[in-house]
N, C-alpha and C positions, 0 to 999 in steps of 0.2 A: 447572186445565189438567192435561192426562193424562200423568204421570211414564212414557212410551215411552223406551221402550232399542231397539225396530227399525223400522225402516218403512219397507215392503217397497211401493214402485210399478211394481212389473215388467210384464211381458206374461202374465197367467194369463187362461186362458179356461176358467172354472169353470161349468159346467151348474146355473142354477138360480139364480146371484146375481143379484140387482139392478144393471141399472147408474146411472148417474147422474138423478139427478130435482133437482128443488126444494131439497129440505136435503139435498142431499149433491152437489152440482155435479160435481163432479170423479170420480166412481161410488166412492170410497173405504171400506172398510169396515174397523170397527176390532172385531177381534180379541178384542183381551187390551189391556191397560196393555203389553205389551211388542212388541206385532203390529197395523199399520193396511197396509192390504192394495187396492190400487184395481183395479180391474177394467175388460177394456177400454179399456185405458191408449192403444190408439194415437188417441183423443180428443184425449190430454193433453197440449196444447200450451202450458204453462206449467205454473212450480213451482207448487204448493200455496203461499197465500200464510200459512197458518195453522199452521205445522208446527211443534209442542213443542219448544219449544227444548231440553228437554231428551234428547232419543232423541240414541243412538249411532251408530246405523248408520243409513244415506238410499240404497234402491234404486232407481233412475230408470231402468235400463235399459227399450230398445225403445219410447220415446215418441217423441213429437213436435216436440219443445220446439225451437225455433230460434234463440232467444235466450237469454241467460243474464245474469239483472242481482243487482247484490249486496244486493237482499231478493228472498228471507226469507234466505239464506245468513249474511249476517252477521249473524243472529242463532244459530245454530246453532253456539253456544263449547261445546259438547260432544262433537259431532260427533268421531267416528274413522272411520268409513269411508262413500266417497260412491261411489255407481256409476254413472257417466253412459255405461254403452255404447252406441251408438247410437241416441243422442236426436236425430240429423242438424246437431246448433247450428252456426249462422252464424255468429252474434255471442257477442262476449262482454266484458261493459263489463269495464273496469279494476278490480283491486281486487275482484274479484265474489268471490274468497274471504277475502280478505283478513285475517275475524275467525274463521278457525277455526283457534284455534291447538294443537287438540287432534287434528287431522286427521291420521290414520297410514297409511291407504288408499286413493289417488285413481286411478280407472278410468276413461279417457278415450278409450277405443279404440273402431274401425269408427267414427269420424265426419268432418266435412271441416275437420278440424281444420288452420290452417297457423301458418303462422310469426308471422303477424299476430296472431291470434287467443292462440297460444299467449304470447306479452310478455307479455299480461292477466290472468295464469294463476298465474306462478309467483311471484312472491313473497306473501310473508307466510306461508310453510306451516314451520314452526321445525320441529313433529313428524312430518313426514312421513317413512314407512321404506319405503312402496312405490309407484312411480306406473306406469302401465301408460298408453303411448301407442301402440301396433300401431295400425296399415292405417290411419292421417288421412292425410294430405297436406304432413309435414314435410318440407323440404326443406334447410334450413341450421342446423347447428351449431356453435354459437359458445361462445366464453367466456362468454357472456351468459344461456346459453338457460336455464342450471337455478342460478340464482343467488338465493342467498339459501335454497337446497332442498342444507343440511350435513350432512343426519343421512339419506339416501337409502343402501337398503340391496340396493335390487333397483329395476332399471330396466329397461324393456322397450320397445325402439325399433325393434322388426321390424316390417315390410311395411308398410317409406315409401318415399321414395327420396331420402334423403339425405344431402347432402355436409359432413363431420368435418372443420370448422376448426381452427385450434390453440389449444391447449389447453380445447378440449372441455369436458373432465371435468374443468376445476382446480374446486379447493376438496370435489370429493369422495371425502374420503378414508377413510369408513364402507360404500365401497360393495362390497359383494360379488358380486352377480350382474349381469351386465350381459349383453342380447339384442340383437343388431343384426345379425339376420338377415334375409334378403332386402328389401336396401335399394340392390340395383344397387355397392352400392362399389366402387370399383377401386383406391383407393388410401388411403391412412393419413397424417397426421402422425407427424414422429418426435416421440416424447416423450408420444403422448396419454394416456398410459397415470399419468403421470409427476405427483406421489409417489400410486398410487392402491395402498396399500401393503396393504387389506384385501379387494384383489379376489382370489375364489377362483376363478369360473368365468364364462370370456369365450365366447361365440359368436356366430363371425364367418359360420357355414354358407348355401347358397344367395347368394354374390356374387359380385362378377367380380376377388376377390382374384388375383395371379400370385407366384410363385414370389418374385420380386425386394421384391414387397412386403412379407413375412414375413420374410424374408432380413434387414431394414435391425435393427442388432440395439437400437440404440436406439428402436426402435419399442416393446422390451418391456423397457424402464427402469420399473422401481419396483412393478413385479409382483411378488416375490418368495415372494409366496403363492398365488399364482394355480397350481391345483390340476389345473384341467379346463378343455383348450381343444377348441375345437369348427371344424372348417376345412374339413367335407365339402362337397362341391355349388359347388367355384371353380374358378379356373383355373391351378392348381397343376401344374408339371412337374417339379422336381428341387429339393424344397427341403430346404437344406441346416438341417439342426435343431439342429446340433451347434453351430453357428457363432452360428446366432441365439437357441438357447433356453438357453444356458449360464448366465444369471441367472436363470433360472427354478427354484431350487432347489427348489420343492415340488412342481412339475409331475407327477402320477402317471397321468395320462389325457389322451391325444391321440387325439380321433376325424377320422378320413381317409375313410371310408365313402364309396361311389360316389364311385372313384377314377378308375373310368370315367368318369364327367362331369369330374374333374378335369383330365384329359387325362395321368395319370399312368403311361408305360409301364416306366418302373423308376427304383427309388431308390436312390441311393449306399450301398455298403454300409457306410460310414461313418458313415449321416446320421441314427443315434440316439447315435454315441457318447458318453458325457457326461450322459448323462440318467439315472442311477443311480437316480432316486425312479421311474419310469416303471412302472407296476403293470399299466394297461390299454391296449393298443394294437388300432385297429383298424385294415389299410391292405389292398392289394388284390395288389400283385405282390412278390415275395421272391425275394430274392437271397443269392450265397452273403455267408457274412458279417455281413450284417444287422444279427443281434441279439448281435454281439459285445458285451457290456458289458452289457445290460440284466439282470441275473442277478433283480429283482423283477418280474418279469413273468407273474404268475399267469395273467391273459387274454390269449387272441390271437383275435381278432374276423375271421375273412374274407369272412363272410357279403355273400351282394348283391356279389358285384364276379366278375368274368371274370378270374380265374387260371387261366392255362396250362401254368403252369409249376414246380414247386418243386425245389430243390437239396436233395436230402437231406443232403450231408454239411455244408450251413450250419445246422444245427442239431447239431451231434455235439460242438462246443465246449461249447454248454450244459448235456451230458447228460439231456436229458429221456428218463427212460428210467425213469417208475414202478414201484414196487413194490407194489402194492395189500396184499395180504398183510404183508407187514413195515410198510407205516407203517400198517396198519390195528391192528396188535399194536403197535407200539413207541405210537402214539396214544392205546390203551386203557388198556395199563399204564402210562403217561404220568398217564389220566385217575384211575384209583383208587390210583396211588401218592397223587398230590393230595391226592383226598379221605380216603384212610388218613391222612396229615398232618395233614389240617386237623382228623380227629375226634381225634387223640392230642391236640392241642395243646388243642383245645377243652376234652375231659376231663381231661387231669393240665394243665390251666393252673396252678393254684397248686402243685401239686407241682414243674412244671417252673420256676416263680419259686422256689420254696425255694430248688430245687438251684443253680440261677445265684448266688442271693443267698449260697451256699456255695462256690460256687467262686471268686467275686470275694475271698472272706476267705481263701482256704487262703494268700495270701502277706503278710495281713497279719503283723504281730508279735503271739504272747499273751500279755500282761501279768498272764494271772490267776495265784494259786497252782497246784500241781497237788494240795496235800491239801485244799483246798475252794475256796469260792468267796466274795466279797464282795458280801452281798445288801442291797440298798438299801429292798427292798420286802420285806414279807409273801406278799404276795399278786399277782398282775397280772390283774384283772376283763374276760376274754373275755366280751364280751355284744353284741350289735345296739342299734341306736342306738333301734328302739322298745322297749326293757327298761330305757332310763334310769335313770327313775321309780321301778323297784324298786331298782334297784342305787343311788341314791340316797336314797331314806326308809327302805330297807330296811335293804339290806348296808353300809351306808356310817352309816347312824344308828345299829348295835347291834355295831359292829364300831372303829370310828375314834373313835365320838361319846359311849362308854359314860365313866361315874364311877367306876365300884364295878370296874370290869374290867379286868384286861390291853387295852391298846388297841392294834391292830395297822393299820398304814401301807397301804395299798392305791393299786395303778398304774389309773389310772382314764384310759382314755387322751385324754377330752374335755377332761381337767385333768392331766394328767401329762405328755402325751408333747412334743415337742419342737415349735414351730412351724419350717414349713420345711423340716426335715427330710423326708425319703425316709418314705411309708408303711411299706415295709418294713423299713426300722434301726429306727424304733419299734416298730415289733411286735418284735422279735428282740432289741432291748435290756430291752425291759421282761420280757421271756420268763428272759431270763440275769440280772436284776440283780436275780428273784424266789425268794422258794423255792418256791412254790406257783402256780401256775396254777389261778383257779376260774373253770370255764367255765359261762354259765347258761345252758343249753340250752332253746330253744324254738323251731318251727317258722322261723320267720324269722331264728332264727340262722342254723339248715342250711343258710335258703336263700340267704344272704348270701354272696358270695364273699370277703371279708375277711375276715369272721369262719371259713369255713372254713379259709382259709389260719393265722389263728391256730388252730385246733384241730390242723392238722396239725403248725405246730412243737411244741406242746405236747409230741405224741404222739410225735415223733422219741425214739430210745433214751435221748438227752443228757439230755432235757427230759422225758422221761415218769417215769423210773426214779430215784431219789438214792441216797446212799450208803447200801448195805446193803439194798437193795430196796424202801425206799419210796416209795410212789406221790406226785409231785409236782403229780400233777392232779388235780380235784376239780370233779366236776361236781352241777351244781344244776340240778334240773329243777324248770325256774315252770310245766308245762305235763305232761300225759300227751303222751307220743312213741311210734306204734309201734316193735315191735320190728323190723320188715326195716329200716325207717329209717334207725336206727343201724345197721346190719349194711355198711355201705358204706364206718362209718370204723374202720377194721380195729383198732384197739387199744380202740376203745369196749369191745367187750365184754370187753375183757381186765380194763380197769380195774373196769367195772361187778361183774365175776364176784369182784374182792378187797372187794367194799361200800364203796369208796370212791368210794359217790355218795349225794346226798342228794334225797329231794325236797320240794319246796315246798308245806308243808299248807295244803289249803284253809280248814281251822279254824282259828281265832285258840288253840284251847286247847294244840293240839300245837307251836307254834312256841318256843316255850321249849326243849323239847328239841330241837326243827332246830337251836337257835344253840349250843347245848353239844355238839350233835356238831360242828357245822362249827367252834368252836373246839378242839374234842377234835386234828380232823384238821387245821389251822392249824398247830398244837403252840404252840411256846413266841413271843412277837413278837419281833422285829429287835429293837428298841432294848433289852428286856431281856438278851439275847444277848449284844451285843456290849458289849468292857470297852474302854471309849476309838476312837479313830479307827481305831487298828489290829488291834481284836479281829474272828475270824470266823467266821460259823454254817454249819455244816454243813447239810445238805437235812432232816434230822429236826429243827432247832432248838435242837442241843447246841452250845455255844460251842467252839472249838476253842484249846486250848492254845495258845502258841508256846514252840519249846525254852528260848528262857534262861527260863521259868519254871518249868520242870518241875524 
């Protein structure tokens, strides 16, 4: 059987196709595995009785079909969207959808669809998000009509004519859009609305709404999201908006449009007050006063309606009185002050964490000596986390792991630094509790933004320079680096131009002398240094006295 995902039965009238014969009944032609396509369709006065149960989508618009029984439908548990527009159905057995319970799309509109018909319809649809019922022959709405249909998110019940029982709409409280235009209404339940807490946008346009209906304010209980109401084309004289839409806290769009057919010759100057969310208004006559309070109101729509009349000085509260020039200038410089922010903060990001991670310390307490410092480490090993490898068989086996050698302590921060802690008090403890910083530079260092940030503390004055001008950094280069490259971390070349850098020979025969310089520039280890718990090395590796032994 053919794994279909569409299948298209509409009204095409293609030049040149074949229509039905012998093996192909129904004039159907299949495409693609995801396209069967019928032609000639107004033949087609029944389902296809053979249709893949596996396809997604089922176009049936513009046939014939008068009947509707539930085969082949309940075979069809894949199905997500069905289009039945104007296939004319009479009938429709019970249950006829019964087993699609993956159905998101039901299009049922231009047919003589009634109330009878419709019972047969609605349950068993759990995933349904849209159903489209315009221009059938509904008539009565009940508690009953859309039951067991919970997850409805858009519903379309224009051009029927019919009459909103109570509570209507319970148990739909997914629903957002809701249409029931031109269906003759004249009048509403209180409460239909009621808890339909995710409607955004209701339209009631083209009915024989009045003034007193919209007026009842428990009419608009449980809207409280409801965004955009639609009331053109009724029979509206004086309605009071302040009194009825004051729960509508989200309301930013009321369309009034042919206010002429409303029968609207003026509104209270009162009768938006209270509507603070109000963005878009369209309506037809204006008075002084008006739009006292509405201070959000970017759109004023008059279009299509017979104004006679405007009071200029009911707008002078509001000040509308542009400045093109000035907010076109305060807009712009607005715009590239921005984007100047956004490129400083982008480029000196880690300089600008330095600095923070500086100024949170100016009130801690300092504990340290002021004639030296208490070093825990040798060394603190700045490298990207793919240089592991080296900094571990390498720097770590002929530096930590020697017999015959001074062995010096190294802050390795995969193994050293603290779990938990702040990225950045690790990097800046192990930076101060070192006497040396060896950075092992290689292209994925550069581009690493933490390990840049360590390279800049290094290079701070504190941490670059020790006592008596020795350089506390030490860079190892595992790779050839252009020279503009480095030119961007401004103390590189300062260090590089006193040769305290080394780099990494690609011969096995030269590396013997790499580790006697990088111990030359090391100096003396920590724990040779220091005499007891309280003895302490200065930035060159000299132990430092204390008075009572001098």
């Amino acid at each position: 059987m053919l794994n279909v995902a569409f299948l298209s039965l509409s009204v095409w009238f293609l030049l040149g196709m074949p229509v039905g014969n012998a093996d192909n009944p129904h004039g159907c032609q299949v495409w693609s595995p995801a396209e069967v396509t019928c032609v000639d369709t107004f033949q087609l006065t029944v389902v296809p009785p053979d249709l893949p149960e596996s396809i997604l989508r089922l176009d049936l618009q513009g046939n014939r079909i008068k009947e509707l029984y539930r085969q082949p439908f309940n075979t069809l548990k894949h199905l997500e969207y069905l289009d039945l527009t104007w296939t004319r159905f009479e009938y429709v057995e019970n249950g006829t959808f019964a087993g699609m319970t993956n159905l998101r799309t039901l299009n049922l509109s231009r047919n003589d669809l009634g109330d009878s018909q419709w019972s047969n319809i609605t349950s068993s649809l759990p995933s349904l998000r849209t159903l489209i019922l315009s221009n059938n022959r509904l008539q009565h709405l009940s508690r009953w009509s859309f039951k067991g249909l919970h997850n409805l998110t858009f519903l379309d019940l224009s051009s029927n004519a019919i009459i909103v029982g109570e509570c209507a709409f319970c148990g739909q409280q997914r629903l957002k859009r809701l249409d029931m235009t031109s269906n003759e209404i004249s009048t509403l339940p209180n409460r239909l609305f009621h808890p339909q807490s995710e409607l955004e946008l209701l339209d009631l346009s083209n009915n024989r709404l009045t003034d007193d209906v919209l007026e009842k304010e428990e009419l608009w209980l449980g809207l409280s999201r409801l965004r955009t109401l639609l009331v053109r084309r009724n029979y509206l004289s004086i309605p009071k908006f302040a009194q009825s839409f004051r729960n509508l806290t989200s309301l930013n769009t009321i369309t009034m449009s042919d206010l002429g057919w409303n029968n609207i010759s003026i509104i209270d100057e009162y009768a938006f007050t209270g509507l603070e969310s109000l963005d878009k208004l369209r309506i037809a006559t204006i008075t002084s006063r008006m739009f006292e309070g509405l201070e959000n109101v970017t759109v004023l729509d008059l279009s299509l309606n017979d104004v006679l009349e405007i009071e200029p000085y009911g707008f002078y509260d509001n000040e509308f009185q542009p400045n093109l020039p000035l907010a076109c200038a305060l807009s712009s410089s607005a715009i590239v002050f921005y984007m100047f922010a956004v490129f400083l903060i982008s480029y000196y990001h880690w300089k600008i964490k330095y600095l923070m991670f500086l100024l949170r310390r100016r009130n801690e307490d300092d504990d340290e000596p002021m004639r030296g410092r208490r070093f825990v480490y040798d060394a603190f090993v700045a490298h990207n986390s793919e240089d592991i490898r080296w900094v571990v068989h390498e720097l770590c086996h002929n530096l930590e792991d020697v017999q015959d050698q001074p062995r010096y302590k190294l802050c390795i921060h995969q193994r050293n630094f603290l779990p938990g802690a702040p990225i950045v008090n690790n990097i800046v403890k192990a930076i101060e509790t070192s006497r040396k910083t060896i950075c092992v530079l290689t292209r994925s260092f550069l581009r690493s933004g933490w390990c840049e940030f360590e390279l800049q503390l290094a290079q701070t004055p504190d941490n670059l320079f020790g006592k008596g001008g020795s350089c506390r950094l030490i860079l190892v280069f595992l790779e050839k680096i252009p020279r503009p490259l480095l030119k961007k971390y401004k103390h590189l070349e300062a260090v590089m131009d006193r040769d305290t850098y080394l780099e990494w020979p690609g011969d096995a025969r030269g590396r013997p002398l790499f580790w006697r310089r990088l111990r030359a520039a090391l100096g003396k280890p920590v724990n040779d240094g220091q005499a007891g718990d309280g003895g302490m090395i200065d930035d060159d590796g000299h132990e430092l006295v204390p008075l009572n032994r001098m």
